[in-house]
KEVEX-90000 format. One line per 2 residues: number of its first residue (from 1); their letters; for each residue x, y, z of N, C-alpha, C, CB. Coordinates in steps of 0.2 Angstrom, whole numbers, plus 2048, in hexadecimal, padded with zeros to 3 digits. Each point is the difference from the previous one (the first is absolute). Last residue first. Glycine has a CB too. Layout:
REM KEVEX-90000
NUM> a> X/Y/Z/X/Y/Z/X/Y/Z/X/Y/Z  ... $
This chain:
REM KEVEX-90000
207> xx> 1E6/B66/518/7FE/807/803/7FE/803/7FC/806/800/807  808/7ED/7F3/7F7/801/7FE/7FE/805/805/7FC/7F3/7FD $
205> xx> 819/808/807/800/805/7F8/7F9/7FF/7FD/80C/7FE/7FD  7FF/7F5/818/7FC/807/802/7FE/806/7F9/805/7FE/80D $
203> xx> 809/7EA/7F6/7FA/800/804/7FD/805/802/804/7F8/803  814/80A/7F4/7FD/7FD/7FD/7F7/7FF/802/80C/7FC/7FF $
201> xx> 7FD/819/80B/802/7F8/800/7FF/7FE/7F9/7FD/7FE/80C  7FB/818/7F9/807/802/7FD/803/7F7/7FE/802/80F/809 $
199> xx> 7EA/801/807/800/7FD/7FA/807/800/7FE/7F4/804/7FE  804/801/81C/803/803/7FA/802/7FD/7F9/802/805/808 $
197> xx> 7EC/7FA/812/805/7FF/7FC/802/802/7F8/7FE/7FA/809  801/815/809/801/7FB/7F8/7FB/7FC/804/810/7FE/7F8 $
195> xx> 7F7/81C/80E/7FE/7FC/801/7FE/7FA/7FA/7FD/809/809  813/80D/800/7FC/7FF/7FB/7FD/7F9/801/808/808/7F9 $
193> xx> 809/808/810/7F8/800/802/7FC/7FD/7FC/800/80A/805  817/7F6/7F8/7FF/7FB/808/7F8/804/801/810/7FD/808 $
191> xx> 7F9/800/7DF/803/803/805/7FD/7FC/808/801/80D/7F8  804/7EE/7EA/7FC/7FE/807/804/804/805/7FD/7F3/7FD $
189> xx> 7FE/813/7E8/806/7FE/807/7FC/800/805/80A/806/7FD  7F2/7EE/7EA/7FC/806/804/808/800/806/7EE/7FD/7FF $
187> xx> 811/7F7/7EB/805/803/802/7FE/805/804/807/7FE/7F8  7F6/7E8/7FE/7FB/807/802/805/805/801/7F6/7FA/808 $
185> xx> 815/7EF/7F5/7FC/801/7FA/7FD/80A/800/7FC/7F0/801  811/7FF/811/803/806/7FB/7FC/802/7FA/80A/7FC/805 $
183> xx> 7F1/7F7/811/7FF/7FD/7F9/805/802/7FB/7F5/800/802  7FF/80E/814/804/7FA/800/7FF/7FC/7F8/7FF/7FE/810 $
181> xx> 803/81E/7F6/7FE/7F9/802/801/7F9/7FC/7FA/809/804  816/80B/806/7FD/7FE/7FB/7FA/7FB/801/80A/803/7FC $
179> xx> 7FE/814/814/7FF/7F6/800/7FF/800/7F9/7FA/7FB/80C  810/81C/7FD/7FC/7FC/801/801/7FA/7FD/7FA/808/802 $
177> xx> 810/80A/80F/801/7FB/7F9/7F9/7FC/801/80E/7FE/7FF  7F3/81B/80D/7FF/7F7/801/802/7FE/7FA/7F6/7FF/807 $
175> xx> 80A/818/7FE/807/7FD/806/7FF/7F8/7FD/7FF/80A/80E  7F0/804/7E2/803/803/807/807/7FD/800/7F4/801/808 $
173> xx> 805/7F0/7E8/7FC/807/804/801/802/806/7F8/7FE/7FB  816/7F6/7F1/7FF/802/80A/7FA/803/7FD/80D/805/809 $
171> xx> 801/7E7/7E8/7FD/804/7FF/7FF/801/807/7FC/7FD/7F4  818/7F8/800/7FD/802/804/7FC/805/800/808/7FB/804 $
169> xx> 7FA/7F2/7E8/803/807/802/800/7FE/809/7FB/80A/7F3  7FB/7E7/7FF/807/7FF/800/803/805/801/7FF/7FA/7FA $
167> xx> 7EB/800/80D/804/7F6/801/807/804/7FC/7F4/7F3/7FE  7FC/81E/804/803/7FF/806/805/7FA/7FF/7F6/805/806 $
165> xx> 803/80A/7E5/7FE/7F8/802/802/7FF/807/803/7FC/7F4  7F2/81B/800/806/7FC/800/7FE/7FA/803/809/808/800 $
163> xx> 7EC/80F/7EF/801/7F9/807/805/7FD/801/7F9/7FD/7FF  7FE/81C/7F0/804/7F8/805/800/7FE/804/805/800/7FE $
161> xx> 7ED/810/7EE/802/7FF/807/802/7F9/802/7F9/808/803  7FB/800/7E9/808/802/7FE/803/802/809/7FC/807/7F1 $
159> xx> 7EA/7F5/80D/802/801/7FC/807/804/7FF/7F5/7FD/7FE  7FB/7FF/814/805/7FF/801/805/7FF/7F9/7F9/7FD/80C $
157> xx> 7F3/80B/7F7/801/805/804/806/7FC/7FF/7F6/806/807  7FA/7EF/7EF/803/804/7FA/804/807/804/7F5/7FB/7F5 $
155> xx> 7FB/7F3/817/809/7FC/800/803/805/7FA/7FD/7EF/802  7ED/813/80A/803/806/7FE/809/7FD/800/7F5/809/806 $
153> xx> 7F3/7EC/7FC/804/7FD/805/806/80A/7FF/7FE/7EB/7FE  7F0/80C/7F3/800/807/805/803/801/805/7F7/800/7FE $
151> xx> 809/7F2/7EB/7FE/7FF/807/802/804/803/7FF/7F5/801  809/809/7E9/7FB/7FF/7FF/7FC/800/807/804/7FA/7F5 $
149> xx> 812/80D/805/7FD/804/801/7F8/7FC/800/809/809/7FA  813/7EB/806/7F9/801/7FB/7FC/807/804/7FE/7F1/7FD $
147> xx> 81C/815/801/7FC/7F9/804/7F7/802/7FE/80B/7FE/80C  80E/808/7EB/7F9/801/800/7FC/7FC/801/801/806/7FC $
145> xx> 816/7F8/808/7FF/807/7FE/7FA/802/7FF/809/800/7FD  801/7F1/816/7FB/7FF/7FD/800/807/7FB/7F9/7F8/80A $
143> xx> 81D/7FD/804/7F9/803/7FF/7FC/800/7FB/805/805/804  812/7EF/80D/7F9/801/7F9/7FC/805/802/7FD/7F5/7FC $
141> xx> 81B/7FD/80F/7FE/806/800/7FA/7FE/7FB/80C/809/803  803/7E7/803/801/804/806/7FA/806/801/80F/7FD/7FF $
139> xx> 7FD/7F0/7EF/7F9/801/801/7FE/803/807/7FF/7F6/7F9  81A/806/806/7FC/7FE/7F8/7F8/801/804/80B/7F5/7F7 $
137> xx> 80D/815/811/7FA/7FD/802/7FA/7FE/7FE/803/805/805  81A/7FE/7F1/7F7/802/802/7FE/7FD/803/7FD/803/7F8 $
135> xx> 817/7FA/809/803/806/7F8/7F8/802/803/80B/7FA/7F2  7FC/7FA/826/7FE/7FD/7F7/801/808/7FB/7F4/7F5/804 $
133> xx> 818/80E/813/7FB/7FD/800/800/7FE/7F7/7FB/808/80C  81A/7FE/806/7FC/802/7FB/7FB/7FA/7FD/80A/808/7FD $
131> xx> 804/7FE/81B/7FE/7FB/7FC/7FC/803/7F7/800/7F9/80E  803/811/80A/805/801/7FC/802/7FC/7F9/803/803/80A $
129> xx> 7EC/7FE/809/806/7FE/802/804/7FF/7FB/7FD/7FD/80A  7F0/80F/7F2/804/804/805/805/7FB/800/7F8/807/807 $
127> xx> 803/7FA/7E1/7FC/7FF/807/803/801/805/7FA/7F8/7FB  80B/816/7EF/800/7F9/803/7FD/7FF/805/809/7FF/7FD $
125> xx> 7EF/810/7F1/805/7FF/806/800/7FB/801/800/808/805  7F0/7FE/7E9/809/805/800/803/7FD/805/7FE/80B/7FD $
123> xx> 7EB/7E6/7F7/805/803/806/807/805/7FF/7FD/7F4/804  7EB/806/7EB/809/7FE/7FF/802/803/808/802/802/7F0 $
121> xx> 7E5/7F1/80A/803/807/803/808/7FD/800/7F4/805/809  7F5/7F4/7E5/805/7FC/805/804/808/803/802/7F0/7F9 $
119> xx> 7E3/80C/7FE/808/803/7FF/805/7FD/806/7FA/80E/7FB  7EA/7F1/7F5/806/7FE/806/807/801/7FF/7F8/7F9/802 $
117> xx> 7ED/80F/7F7/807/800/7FA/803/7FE/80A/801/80F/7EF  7E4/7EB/80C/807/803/803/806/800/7FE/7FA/7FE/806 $
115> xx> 7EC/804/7F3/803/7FD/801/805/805/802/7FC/7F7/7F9  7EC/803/811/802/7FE/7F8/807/801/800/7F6/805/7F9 $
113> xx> 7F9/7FE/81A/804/804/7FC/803/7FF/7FC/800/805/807  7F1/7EB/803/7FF/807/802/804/805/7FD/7FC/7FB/809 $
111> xx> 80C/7EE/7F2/7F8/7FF/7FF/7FC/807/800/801/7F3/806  81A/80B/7F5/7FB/801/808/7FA/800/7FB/807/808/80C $
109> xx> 812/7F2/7ED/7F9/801/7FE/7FB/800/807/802/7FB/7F4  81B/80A/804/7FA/7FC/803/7FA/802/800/808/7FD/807 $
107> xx> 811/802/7E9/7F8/802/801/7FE/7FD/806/7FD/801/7F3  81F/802/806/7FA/7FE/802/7FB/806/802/808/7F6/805 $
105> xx> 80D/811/7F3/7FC/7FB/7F9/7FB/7FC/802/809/7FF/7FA  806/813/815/800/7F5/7FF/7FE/7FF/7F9/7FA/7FC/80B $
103> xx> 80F/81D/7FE/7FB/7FD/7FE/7FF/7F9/7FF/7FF/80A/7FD  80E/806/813/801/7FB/7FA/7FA/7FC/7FE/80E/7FF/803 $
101> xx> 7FA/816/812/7FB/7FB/7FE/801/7FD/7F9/7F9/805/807  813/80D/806/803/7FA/803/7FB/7F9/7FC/805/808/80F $
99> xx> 7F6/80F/7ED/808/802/7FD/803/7F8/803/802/812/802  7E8/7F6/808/800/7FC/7F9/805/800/7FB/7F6/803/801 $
97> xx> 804/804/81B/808/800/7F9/7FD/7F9/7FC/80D/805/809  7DE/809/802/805/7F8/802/806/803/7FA/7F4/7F2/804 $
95> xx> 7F9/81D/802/805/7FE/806/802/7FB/800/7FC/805/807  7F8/805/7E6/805/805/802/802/7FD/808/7FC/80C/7F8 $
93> xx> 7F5/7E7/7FE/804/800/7FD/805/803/801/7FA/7FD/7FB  7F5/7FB/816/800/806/7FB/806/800/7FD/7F9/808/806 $
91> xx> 7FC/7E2/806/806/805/801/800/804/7FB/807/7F9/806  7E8/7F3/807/805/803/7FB/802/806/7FF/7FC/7F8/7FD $
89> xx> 7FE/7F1/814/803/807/7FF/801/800/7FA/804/801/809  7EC/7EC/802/805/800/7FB/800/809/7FF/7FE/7F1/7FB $
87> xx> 7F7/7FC/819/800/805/7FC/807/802/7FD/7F6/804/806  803/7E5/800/800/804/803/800/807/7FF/803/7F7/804 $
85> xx> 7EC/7F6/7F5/805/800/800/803/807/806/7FE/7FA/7F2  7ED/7FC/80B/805/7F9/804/807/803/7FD/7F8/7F3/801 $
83> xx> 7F5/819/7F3/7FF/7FE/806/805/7F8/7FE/7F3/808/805  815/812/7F4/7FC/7FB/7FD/7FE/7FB/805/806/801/7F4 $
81> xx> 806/81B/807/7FF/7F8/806/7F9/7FC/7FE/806/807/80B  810/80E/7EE/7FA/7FC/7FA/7FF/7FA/808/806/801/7EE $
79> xx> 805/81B/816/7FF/7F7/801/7FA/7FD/7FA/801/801/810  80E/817/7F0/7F9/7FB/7FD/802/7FB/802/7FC/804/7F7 $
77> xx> 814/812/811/7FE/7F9/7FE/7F9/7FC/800/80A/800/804  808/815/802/7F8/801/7FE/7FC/7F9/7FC/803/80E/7FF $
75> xx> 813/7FA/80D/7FA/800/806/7FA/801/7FA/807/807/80C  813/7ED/7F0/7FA/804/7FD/7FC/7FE/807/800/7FF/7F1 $
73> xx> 818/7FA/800/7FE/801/809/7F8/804/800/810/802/803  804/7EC/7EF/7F9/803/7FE/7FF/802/808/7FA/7F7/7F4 $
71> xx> 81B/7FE/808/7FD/7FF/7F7/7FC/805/801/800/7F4/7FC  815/80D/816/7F8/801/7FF/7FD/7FF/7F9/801/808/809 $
69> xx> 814/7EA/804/7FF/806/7FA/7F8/801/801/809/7FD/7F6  804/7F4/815/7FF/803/803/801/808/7FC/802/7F5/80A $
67> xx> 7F9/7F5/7EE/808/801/802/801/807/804/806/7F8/7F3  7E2/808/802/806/7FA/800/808/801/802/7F9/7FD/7F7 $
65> xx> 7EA/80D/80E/808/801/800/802/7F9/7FE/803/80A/80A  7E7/807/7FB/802/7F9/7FB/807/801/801/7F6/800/7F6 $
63> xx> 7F3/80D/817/807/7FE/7FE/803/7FA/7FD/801/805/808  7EA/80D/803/801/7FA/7FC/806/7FF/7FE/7F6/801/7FC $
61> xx> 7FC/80F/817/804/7FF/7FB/801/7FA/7FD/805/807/806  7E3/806/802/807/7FD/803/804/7FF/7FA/7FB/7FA/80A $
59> xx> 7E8/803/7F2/807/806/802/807/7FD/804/7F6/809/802  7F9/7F1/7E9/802/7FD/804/805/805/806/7FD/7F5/7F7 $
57> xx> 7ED/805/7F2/806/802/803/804/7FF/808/7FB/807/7F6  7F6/7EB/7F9/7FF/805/806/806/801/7FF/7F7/7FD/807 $
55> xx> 7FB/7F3/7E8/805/803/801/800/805/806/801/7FC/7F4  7F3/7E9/809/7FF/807/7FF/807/805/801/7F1/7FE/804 $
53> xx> 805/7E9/7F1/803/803/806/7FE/806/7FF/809/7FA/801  7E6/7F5/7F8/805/803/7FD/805/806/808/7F7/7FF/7F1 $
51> xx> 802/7F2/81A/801/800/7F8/7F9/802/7FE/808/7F7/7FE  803/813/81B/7FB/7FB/7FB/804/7FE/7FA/7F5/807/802 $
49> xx> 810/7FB/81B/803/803/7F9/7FB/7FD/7FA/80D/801/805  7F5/7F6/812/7FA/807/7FF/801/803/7F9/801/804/80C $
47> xx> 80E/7E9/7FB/7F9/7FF/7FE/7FB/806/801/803/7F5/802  813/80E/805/7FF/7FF/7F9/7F9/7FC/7FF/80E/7FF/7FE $
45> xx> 7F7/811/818/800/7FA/7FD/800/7FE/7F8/7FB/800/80A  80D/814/80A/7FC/7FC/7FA/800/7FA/800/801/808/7FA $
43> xx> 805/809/81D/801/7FD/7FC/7FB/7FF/7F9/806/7FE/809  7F9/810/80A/804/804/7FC/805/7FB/7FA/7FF/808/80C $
41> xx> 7F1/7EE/809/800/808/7FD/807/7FF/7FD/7F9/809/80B  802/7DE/7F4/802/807/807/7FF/806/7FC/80A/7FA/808 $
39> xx> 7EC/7EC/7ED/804/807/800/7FF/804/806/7FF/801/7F3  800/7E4/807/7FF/804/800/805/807/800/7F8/7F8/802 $
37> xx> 809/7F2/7ED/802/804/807/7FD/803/800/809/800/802  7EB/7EC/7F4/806/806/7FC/802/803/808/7F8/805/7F0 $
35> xx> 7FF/7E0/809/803/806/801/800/805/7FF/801/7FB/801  7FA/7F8/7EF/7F9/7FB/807/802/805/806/801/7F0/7FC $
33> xx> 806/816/7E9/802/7FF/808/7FC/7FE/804/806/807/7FF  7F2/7FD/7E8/7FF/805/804/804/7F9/807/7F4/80B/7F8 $
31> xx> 807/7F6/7E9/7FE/7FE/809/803/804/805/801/7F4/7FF  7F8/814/7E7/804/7FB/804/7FD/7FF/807/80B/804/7FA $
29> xx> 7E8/805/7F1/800/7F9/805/806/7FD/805/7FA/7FF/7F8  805/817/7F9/7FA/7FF/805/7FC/7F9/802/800/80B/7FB $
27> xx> 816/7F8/7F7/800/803/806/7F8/800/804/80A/808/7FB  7FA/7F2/7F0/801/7FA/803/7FF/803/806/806/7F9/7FA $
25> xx> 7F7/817/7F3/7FA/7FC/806/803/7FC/803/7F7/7FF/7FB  81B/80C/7F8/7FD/804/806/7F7/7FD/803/80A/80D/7FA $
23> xx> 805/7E6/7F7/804/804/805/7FE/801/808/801/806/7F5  7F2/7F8/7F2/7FF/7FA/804/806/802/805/7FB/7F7/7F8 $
21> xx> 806/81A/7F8/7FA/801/805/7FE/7F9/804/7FC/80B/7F8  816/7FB/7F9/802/801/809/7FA/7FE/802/808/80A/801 $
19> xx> 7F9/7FC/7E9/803/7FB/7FF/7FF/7FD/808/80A/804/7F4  7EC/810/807/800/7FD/7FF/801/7FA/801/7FE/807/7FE $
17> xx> 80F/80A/803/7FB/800/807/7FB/7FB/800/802/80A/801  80F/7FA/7EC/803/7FC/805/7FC/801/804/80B/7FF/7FE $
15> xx> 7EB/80C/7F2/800/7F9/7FF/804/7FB/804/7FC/805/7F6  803/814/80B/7FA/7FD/803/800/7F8/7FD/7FA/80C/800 $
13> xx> 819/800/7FB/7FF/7FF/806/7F8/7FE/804/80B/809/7FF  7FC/7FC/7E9/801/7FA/806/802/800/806/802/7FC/7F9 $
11> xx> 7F4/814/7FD/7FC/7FC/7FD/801/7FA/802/800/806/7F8  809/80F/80D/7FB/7FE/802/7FD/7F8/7FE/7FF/80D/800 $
9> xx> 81C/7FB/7FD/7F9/802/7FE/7FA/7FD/805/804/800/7F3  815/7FB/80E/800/807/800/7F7/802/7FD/811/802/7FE $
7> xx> 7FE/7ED/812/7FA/7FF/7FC/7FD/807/7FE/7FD/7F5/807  818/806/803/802/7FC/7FB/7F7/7FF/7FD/80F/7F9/806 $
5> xx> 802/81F/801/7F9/7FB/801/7FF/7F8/7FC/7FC/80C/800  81C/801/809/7FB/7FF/7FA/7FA/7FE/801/809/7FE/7FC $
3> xx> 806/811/810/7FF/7FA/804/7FB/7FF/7FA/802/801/80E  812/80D/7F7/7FD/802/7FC/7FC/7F6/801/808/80D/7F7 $
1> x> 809/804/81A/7FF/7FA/7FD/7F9/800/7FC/806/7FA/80A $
C-alpha cells in the first residue's frame, strides 16, 4: 500500500505545529477528577501518564480481528499514552493485512503528532453467525505518515504504523478483549489493569 504523504515538506509541517500551538497550552490547565482509582501491584493508572504523551513499546501479543479475521497480529507494538487516556496500540505495517485497509480521504489532526490518513477496513468473511457484515468498517484504522519530530516524545518511531478503533474491530491482548473507551471519540484499549477514571464522556474532554 503506497501511503501518500499529505505534508510532504518541512515547511509545512512546521506551520500546521504552529497553527496547533494554542491546542497544545490549553492542556496545561486542564482539571483534574476530585477522584482518581487507586492502583494494586501490577496495575496503572492513566493519570500517571504525561502530556505530551509518550511512546513505549510493549511486550506480549496484540490482536485485531473482524469477523473472526485477523486484520493485525504483532509482539512488537508502540503504545502512544497520554494522561486520562487509555493507551493506544500501534502496529508495524508488515503485521497488519493492509490488502483489507481503503483509504478514507479522512484527515485527523493531533495537536502532538499532526496528521492522520484514516482508513475504513473491507471484511472477507462473513461473520460467524453467518450473517454478512457492512461493504466497510468506515474509520476503523490511521496512521501518522510523518508525524511531527518537534518534541522528544519520539512520535517519528511511529511514522507509517496502525491503530485501530476497539468501538469497531475486536481488538486482545493476550486472551483479553479489550474495552473501547467511553464516547467513541479516543480509541485507547481499556484492559482490566488499567486504572480511570477514563476520559471519553461528554463531562470529561477537558481532561
Amino acid at each position: 500500500m503506497d501511503i501518500t504523504r499529505r505534508a510532504s515538506g518541512s515547511a509545512e509541517r512546521c506551520k500546521l505545529w504552529e497553527s496547533l500551538a494554542s491546542e497544545r497550552e490549553k492542556w496545561a490547565f486542564s482539571p483534574r477528577p476530585s477522584v482518581i482509582e487507586p492502583c494494586a501491584e501490577g496495575e496503572e493508572s492513566v493519570w500517571d501518564f504525561p502530556r505530551p504523551p509518550i511512546v513505549r513499546s510493549r511486550p506480549g501479543e496484540y490482536r485485531v480481528e473482524l469477523n473472526g479475521e485477523v486484520m493485525a497480529r504483532s509482539h512488537t507494538v508502540l503504545e502512544v499514552c497520554e494522561t486520562a487516556g487509555a493507551p493506544v496500540p500501534y502496529f508495524p505495517p508488515d503485521d497488519v493485512r493492509r490488502d483489507r485497509l481503503i483509504m478514507s480521504g479522512a484527515v485527523a489532526v493531533c495537536e502532538w503528532k499532526g496528521e492522520a490518513l484514516v482508513f475504513d477496513i473491507a471484511p472477507d468473511l462473513p461473520s460467524k453467525t453467518g450473517e454478512t457484515g457492512p461493504a466497510v468498517i468506515p474509520g476503523a484504522a490511521w496512521c501518522y505518515p510523518e508525524p511531527f519530530d518537534f518534541l522528544p516524545e519520539g512520535y517519528a518511531s511511529i511514522a507509517g504504523w496502525f491503530c485501530f478503533h476497539p468501538g469497531h474491530l475486536d481488538c486482545f491482548i493476550g486472551e483479553e478483549k479489550a474495552r473501547a473507551q467511553p464516547g467513541g471519540y479516543y480509541a485507547g484499549w481499556i484492559h482490566d489493569r488499567l486504572r480511570g477514571p477514563i476520559k471519553g464522556a461528554s463531562a470529561t474532554l477537558a481532561w
